[in-house]
C-alpha positions as CSV (number, residue, x, y, z in Angstrom):
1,X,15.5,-106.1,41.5
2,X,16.3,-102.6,40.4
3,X,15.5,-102.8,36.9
4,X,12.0,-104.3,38.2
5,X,11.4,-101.0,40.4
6,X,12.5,-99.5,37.4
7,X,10.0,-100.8,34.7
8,X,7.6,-100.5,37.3
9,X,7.7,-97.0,37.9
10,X,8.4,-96.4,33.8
11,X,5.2,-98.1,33.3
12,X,3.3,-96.3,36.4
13,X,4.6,-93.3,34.8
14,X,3.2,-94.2,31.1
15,X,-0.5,-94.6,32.8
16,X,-0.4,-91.1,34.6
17,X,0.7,-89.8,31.2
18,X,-2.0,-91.5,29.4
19,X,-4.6,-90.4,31.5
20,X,-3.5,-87.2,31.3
21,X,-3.2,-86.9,27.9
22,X,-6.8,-88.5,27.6
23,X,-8.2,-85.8,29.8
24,X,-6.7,-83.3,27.5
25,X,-7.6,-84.2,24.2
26,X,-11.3,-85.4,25.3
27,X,-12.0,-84.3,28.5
28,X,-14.1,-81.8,28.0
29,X,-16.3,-83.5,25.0
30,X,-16.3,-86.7,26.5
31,X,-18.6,-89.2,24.2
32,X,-21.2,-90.9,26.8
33,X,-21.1,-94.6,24.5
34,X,-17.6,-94.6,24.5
35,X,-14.6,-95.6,26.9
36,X,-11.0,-96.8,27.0
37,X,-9.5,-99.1,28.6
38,X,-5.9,-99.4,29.6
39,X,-3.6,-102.2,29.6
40,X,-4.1,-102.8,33.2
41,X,-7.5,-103.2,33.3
42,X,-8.1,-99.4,34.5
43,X,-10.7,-97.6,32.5
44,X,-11.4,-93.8,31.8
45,X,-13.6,-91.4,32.1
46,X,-15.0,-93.8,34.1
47,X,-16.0,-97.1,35.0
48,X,-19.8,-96.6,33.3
49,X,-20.9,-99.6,31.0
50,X,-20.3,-98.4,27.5
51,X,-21.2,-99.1,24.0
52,X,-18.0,-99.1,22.5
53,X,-14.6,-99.4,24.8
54,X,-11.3,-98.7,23.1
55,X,-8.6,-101.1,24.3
56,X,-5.3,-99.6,25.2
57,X,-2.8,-102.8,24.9
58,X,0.4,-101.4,25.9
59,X,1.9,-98.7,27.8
60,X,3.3,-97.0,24.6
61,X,0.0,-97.4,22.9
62,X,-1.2,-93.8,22.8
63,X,2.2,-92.7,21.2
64,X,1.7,-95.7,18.6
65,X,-1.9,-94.0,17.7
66,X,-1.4,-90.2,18.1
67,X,2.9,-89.8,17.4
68,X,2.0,-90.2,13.6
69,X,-0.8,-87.9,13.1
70,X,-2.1,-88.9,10.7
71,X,-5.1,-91.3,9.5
72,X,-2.8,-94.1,8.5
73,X,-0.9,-93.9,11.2
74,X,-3.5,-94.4,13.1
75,X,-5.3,-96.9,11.2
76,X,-1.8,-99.3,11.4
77,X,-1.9,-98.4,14.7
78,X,-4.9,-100.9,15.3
79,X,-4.2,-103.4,12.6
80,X,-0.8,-104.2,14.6
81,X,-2.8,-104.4,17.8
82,X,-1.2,-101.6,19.3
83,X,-5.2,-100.9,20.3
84,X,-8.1,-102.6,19.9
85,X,-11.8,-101.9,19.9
86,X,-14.8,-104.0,21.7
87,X,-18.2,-103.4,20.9
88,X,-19.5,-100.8,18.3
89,X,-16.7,-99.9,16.3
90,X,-18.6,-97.9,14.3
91,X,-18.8,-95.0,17.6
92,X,-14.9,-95.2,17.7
93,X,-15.1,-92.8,14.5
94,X,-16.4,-90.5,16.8
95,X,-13.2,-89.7,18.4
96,X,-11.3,-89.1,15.2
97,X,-14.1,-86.4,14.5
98,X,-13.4,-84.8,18.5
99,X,-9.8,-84.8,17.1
100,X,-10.2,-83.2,13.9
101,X,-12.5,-80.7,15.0
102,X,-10.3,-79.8,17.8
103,X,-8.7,-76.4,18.4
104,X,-5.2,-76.6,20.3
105,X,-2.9,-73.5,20.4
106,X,0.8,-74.0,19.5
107,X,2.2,-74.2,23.2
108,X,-1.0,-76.8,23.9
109,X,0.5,-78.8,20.6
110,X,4.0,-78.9,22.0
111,X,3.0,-79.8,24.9
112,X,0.9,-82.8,23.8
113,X,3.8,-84.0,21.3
114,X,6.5,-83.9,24.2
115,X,4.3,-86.1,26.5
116,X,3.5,-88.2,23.7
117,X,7.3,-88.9,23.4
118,X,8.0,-89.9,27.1
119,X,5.3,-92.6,26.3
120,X,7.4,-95.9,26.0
121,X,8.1,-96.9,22.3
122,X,6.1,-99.3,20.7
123,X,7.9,-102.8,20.0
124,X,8.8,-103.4,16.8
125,X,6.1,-104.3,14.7
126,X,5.4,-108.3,13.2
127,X,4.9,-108.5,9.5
128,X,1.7,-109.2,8.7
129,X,0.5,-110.9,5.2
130,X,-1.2,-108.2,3.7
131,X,0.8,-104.7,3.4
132,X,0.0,-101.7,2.1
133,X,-0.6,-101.4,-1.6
134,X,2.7,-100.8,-4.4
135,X,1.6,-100.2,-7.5
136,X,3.5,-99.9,-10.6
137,X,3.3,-97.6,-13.7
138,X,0.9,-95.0,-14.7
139,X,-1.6,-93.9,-12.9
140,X,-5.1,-95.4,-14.0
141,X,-3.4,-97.2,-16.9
142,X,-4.6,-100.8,-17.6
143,X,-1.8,-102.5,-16.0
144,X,-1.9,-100.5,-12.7
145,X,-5.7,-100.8,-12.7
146,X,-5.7,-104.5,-12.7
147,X,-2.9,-104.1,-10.3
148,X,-5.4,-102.6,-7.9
149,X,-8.0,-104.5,-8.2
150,X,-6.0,-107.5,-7.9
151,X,-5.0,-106.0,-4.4
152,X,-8.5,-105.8,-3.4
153,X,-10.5,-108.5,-4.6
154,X,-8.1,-111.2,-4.7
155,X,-7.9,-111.8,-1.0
156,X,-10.0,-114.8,-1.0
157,X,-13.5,-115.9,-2.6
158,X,-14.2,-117.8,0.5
159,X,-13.3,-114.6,2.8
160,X,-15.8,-112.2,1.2
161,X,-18.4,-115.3,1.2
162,X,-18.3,-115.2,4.9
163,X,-20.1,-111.9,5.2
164,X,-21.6,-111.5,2.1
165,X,-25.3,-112.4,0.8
166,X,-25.3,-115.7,-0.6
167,X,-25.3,-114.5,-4.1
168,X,-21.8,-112.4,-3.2
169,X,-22.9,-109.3,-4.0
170,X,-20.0,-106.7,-2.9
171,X,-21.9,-103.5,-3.3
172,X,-25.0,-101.4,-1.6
173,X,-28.5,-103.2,-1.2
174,X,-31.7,-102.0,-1.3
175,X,-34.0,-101.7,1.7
176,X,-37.7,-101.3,1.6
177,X,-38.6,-101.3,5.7
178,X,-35.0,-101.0,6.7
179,X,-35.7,-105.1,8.7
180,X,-35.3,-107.1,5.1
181,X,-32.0,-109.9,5.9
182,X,-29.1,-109.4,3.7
183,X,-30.2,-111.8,1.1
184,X,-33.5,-110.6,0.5
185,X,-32.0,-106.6,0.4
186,X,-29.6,-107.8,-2.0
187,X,-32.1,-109.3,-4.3
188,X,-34.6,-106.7,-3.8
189,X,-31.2,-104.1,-5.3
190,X,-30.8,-106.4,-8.3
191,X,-34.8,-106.6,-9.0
192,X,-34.7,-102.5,-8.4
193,X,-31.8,-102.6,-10.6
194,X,-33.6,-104.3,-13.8
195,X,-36.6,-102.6,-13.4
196,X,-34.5,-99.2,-13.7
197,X,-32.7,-100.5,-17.0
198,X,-36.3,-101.9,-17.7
199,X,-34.8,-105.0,-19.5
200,X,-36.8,-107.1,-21.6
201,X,-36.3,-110.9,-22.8
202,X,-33.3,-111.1,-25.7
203,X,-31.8,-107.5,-24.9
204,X,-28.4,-107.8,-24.3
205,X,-26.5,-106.3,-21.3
206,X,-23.4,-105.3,-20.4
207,X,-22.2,-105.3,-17.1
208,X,-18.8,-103.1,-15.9
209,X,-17.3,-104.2,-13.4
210,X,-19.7,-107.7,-12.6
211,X,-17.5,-109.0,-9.3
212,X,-19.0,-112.5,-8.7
213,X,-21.5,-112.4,-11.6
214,X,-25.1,-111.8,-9.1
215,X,-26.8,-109.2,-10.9
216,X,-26.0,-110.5,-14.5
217,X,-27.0,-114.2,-13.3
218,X,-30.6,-112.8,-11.7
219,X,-31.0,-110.6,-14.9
220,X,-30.5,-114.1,-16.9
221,X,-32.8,-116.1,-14.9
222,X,-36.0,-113.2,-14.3
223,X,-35.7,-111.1,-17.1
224,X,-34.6,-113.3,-20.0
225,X,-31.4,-111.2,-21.2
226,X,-28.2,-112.3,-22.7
227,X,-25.6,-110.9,-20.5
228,X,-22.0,-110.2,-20.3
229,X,-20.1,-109.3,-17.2
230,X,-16.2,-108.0,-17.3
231,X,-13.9,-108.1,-14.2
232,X,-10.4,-107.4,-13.5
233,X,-9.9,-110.1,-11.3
234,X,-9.6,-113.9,-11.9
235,X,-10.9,-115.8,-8.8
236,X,-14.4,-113.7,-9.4
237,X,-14.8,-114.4,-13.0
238,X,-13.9,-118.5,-12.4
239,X,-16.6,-118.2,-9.3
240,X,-18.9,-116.3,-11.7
241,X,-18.8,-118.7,-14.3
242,X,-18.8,-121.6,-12.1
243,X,-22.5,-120.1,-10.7
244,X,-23.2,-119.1,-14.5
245,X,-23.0,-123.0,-15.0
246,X,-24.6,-123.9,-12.2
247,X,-27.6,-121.7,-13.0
248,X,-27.9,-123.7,-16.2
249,X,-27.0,-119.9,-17.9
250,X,-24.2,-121.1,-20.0
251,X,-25.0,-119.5,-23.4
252,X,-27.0,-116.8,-21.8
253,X,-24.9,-115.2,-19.2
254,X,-21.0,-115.1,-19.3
255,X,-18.1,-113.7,-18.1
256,X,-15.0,-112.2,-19.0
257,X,-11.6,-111.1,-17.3
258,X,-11.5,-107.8,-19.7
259,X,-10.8,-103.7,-19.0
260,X,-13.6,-101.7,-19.7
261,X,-11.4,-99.8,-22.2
262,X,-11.0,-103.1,-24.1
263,X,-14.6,-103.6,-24.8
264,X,-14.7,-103.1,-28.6
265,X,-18.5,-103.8,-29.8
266,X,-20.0,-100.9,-31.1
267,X,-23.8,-100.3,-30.2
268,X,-23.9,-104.0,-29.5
269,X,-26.3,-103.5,-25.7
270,X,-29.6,-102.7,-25.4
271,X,-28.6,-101.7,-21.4
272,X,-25.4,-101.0,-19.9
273,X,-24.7,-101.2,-15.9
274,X,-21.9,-100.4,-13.7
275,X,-22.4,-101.4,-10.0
276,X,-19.3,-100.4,-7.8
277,X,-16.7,-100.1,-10.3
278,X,-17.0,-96.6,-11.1
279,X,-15.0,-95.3,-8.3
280,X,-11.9,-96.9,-9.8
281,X,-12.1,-95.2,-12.9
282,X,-10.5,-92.0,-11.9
283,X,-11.6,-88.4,-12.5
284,X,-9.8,-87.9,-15.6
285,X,-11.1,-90.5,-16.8
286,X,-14.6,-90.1,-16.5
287,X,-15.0,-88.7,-20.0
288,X,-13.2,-91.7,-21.9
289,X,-15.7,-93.9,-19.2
290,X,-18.5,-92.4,-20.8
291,X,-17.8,-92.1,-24.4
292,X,-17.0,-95.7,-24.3
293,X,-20.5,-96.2,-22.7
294,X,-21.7,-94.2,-25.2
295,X,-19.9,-95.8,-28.1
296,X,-21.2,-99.8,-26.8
297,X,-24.6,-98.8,-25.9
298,X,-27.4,-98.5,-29.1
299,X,-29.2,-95.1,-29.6
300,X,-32.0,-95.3,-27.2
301,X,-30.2,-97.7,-25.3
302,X,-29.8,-97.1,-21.0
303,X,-27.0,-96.6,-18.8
304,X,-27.1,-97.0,-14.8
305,X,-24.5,-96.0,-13.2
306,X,-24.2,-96.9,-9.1
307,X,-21.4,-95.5,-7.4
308,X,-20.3,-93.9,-4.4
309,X,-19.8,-89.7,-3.9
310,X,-17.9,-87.0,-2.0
311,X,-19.7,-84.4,-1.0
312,X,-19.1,-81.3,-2.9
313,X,-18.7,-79.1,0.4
314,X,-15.9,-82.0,1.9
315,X,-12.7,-80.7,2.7
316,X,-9.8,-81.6,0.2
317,X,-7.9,-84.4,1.9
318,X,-3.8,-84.1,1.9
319,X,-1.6,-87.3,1.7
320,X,-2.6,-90.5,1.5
321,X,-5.6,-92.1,3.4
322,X,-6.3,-95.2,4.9
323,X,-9.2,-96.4,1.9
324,X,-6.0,-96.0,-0.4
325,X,-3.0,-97.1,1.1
326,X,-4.8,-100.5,2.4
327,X,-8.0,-100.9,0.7
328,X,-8.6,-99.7,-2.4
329,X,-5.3,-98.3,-4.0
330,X,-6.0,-95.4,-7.1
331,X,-9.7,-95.0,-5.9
332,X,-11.2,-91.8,-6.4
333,X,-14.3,-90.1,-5.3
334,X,-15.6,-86.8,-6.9
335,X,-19.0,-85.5,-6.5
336,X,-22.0,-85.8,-8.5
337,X,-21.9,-82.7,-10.3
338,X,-18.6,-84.1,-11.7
339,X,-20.0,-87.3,-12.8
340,X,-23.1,-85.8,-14.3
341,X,-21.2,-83.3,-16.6
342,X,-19.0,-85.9,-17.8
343,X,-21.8,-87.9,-19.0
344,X,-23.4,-85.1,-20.5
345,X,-20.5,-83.6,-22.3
346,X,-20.8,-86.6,-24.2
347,X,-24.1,-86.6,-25.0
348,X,-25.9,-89.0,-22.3
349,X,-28.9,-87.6,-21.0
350,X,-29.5,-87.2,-17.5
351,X,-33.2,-89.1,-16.7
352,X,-33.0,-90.0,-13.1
353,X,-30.8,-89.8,-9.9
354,X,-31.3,-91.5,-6.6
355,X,-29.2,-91.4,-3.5
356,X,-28.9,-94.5,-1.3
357,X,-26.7,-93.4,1.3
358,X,-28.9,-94.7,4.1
359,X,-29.2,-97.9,2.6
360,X,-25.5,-98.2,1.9
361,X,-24.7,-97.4,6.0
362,X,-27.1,-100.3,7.0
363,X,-26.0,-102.7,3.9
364,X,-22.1,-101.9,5.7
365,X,-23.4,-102.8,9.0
366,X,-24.4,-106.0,8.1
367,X,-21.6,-107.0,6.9
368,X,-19.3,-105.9,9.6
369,X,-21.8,-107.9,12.0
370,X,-21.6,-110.8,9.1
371,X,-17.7,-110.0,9.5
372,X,-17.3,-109.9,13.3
373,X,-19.6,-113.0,13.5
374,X,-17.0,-115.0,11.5
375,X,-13.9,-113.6,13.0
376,X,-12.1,-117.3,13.8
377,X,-13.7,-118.7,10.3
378,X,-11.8,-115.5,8.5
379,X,-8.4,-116.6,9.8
380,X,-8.7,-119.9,8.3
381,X,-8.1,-117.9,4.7
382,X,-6.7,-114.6,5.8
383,X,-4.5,-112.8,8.8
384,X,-5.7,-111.2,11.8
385,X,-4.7,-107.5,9.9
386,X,-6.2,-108.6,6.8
387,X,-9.5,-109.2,9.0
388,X,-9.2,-105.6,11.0
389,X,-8.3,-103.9,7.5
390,X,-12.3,-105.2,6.8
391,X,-13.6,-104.5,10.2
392,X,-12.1,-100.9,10.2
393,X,-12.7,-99.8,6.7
394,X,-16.1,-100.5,6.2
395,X,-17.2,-100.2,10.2
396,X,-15.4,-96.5,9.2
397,X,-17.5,-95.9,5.9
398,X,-20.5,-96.4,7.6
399,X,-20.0,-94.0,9.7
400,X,-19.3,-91.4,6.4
401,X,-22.5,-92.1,4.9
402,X,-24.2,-91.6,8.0
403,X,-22.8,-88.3,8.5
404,X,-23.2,-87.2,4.9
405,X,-19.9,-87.4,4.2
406,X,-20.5,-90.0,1.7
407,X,-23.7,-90.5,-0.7
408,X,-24.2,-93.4,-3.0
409,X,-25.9,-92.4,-6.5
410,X,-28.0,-94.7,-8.8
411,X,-27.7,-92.5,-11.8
412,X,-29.6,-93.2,-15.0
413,X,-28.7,-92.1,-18.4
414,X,-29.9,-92.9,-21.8
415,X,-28.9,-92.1,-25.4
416,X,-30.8,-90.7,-27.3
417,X,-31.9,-91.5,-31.1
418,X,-31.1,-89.4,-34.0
419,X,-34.4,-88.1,-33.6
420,X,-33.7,-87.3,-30.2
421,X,-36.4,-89.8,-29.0
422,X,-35.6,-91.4,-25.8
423,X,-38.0,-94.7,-26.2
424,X,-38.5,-94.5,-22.0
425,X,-42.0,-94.0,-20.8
426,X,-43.5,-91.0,-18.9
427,X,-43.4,-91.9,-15.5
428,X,-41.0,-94.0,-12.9
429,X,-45.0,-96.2,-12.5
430,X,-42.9,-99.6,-13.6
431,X,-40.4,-99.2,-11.1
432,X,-42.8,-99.9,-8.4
433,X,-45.6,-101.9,-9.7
């Protein structure tokens, strides 16, 4: 009976502390499409509808979130259910920005860390399939790369199928009214795509980085090239040649399980592409990245380049993040102006640059409703954290190219003959005809 009372009033105690912490760290900016929710049903500010409600589960869940402080603490914080979110995750993000942008003197800190404390202590913790990465051996070598990749893409072919377009497409699309499905902005990318590289039947292409083969299949089937696709990971390239055969492609369209630093076929491609890849390279590697470009494409042959950005003006980031420690391990992201002289050091030239940030928040949002939509179908190949890791990440990176924080670039470069001549017409006309 007593240790009932007791528990009781421990856990009476926890709420009063929540709230007041809650009131402390928000009050004042409160965010009108956003609530929480405690474990007892009990909701603050208020009991307004909202948008987006974040679900306390336990009375030690605040200390779970905030004790860390930091963004992987946080992040693990919802992947082991210490909290959960309903609604628009997306608007959660906006609470991590109150946070950051936050001023709290020293005796306010203290203050904040010793309540934190009296919170109860979170139970321990189930293990959950997927952990955090470990890689192994030098940075960016070929091992650790395919290490990493093999962390990300291996999941499960039938996972990402669940939320992708139907030709399993894992990068940004391409809107035109901003209403288009998935499957049509997809195709309408890998039309835009061509027409950019303006391919013509019997050119050969390359493509870094392919995933599941859907732009060099399309670019087989409507613009009559002979096209090879590289991946690091297995299960994409047997799916991609599985649809290569399927497609009736088979001698036209292939693809190999191959680094891009192992590509040895001197100005063997008319066109080179890399769609999503390039933000595993790493910035000291961007220079060996392009003179290997350089070296495989033929003079006056083109290069696009898709791939996200930082912005130039973000704030350096200390310690590990969340993107790396559970999502993409060894990613990097520099600006443009880091990418463009790169490519220019080694003699690409620089003919035209297009940001997609816009489209690449609304292709996210998709496929986090895609993803949501599917939840119980998900679990059937991967766990409950697996599924949040997913829901949080990309829900999170739409929210950073809707801010600015991110940009996505379509970058096209082209070599240039001995002569100098560039062999591209005058105009961008083709593009949109």
């Amino acid at each position: 009976m007593f240790t009932e009372k007791t528990k009781q009033k421990e856990v009476e105690e926890a709420k009063r502390l929540t709230f007041h912490l809650l009131d402390e760290l928000f009050g004042s900016q409160r965010i009108g499409s956003l609530g929480i929710r405690l474990w007892d049903g009990t909701l603050w500010p208020d009991s307004s509808p909202r948008e987006t409600t974040i679900v306390l589960k336990h009375p030690g869940s605040l200390r779970a979130m905030l004790q860390p402080g930091t963004e992987v603490g946080l992040g693990e914080a919802y992947l082991y259910d210490d909290f959960d979110i309903e609604g628009n995750i997306e608007t959660a993000f906006e609470l991590g920005d109150v946070l950051s942008e936050k001023t709290l003197g020293g005796r306010q800190k203290l203050q904040i860390a010793s309540e934190l404390i009296r919170l109860p202590m979170p139970d321990k913790r189930k293990s959950a399939k997927r952990g955090a990465a470990r890689l192994s051996g030098k940075r960016h070598s070929i091992e650790r790369d395919r290490q990493a990749v093999t962390y990300h893409y291996d999941v499960s072919n039938d996972f990402y199928a669940l939320w992708l377009d139907k030709r399993m497409v894992y990068s940004c699309s391409y809107f035109q009214s901003g209403k288009e499905d998935l499957d049509t902005a997809q195709e309408q990318k890998l039309d835009y795509i061509c027409r950019k590289l303006r391919l013509k039947p019997g050119q050969k292409l390359l493509d870094i980085g392919c995933g599941w083969g859907g732009l060099i299949i399309y670019a087989g089937q409507h613009y009559g090239v002979i096209a090879k696709g590289i991946t690091l990971s297995k299960p994409q390239a047997e799916l991609a040649n599985q649809r290569i055969a399927a497609a009736g492609l088979e001698g036209v369209c292939r693809v190999e399980i191959q680094d891009y630093r192992a590509v040895q076929e001197a100005e063997a491609y008319d066109a080179l592409v890399s769609v999503g890849m390039f933000e595993h390279v790493g910035a000291a590697l961007l220079p060996k990245y392009f003179k290997l470009a350089w070296d495989l494409l033929k003079p006056g042959g083109v290069f696009l380049n898709h791939g996200i950005a930082n912005r130039a003006t973000n704030p350096p980031v200390h310690g590990p993040t969340f993107s790396n420690t559970y999502v993409f391990p060894d990613g990097e992201l520099v600006p443009l102006n880091v990418t463009l002289n790169a490519a220019e050091n080694v003699g690409f030239e620089v003919r035209d640059v297009e940001s997609l940030r816009e489209h690449y928040a609304l292709t996210l949002r998709h496929w986090v409703r895609r993803l949501e939509d599917h939840h119980s179908d998900a679990l059937k190949y991967v766990d409950e954290t697996t599924y949040r890791i997913w829901r949080l990440f990309m829900s999170g990176s739409a929210y950073g190219f809707t801010k600015g924080r991110l940009n996505l670039y379509q970058t096209l470069f082209v070599k240039p003959t001995i002569h100098g001549l560039s062999s591209l017409p005058f105009t961008r006309k083709d593009w949109y005809e």
